[in-house]
Residue, then its C-alpha position, 0 to 999 in steps of 0.5 A: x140566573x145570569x145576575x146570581x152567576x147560576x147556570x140551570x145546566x137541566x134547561x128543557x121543557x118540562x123545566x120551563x113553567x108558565x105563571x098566571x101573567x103568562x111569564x116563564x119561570x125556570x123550575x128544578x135547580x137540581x143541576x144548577x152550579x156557580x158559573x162565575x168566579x167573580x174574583x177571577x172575572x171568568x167563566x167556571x167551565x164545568x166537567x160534569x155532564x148532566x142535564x137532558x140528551x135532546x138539549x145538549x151543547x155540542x160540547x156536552x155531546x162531545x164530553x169536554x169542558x163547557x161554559x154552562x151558562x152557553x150551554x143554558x143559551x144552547x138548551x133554550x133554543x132546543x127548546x123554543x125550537x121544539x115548541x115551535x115546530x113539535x119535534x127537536x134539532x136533531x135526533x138524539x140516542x145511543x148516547x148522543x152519538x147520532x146528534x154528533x154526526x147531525x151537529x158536524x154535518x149542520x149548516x146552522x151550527x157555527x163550530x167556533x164555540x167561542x163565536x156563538x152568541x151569548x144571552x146578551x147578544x140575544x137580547x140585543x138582537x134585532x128580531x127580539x127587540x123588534x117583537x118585544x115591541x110589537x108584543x108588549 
């Protein structure tokens, strides 16, 4: 979705399908905007707040404006995390508040939004491009 400037914004497990070549496809576009203004050369940061609790960015959590495309790299680890250990990052309810307080007490999460990584930075990171090799 990154070349067509879509963000998905409902990334989460029951939306990621897993074709006959085993690759997986995003399903339901439901949620999905334009993320990119590609005249301004900028991020759209989005001001509406959808997608599935479990997978929030902190900044959704926290009901600010976000980059939706850092928000779709935030869910896709809350979901590979879920498929590889069986249970999700934090708990979640009572309307993200209990994910917030696990978020600012977490020793994983950097809190400079700005100094997560982005797609980009993911695919090029050793350990991906290490066991794609090893994989393919």
């Amino acid at each position: 979705h990154n070349e067509l400037f879509i963000a998905h914004r409902d990334i989460k497990l029951d939306n990621i399908l897993i074709n006959s070549e085993n690759e997986a496809k995003l399903s339901d576009f439901g949620f999905a905007r334009k993320a990119w203004d590609e005249k301004k050369k900028e991020v759209i940061l989005s001001d509406t707040f959808c997608g599935t609790e479990p997978y929030y960015s902190p900044q959704l959590v926290r009901r600010v404006r976000y980059d939706a495309y850092k928000a779709d790299v935030w869910a896709m680890s809350i979901a590979l995390f879920a498929m590889l250990n069986d249970r999700f990052v934090y708990h979640f309810g009572k309307g993200g508040k209990k994910m917030l307080t696990e978020m600012n007490d977490s020793e994983y999460l950097d809190k400079r939004y700005s100094e997560r990584c982005d797609v980009n930075d993911i695919l090029k990171s050793s350990w991906i491009v290490k066991k794609s090799k090893c994989c393919s």
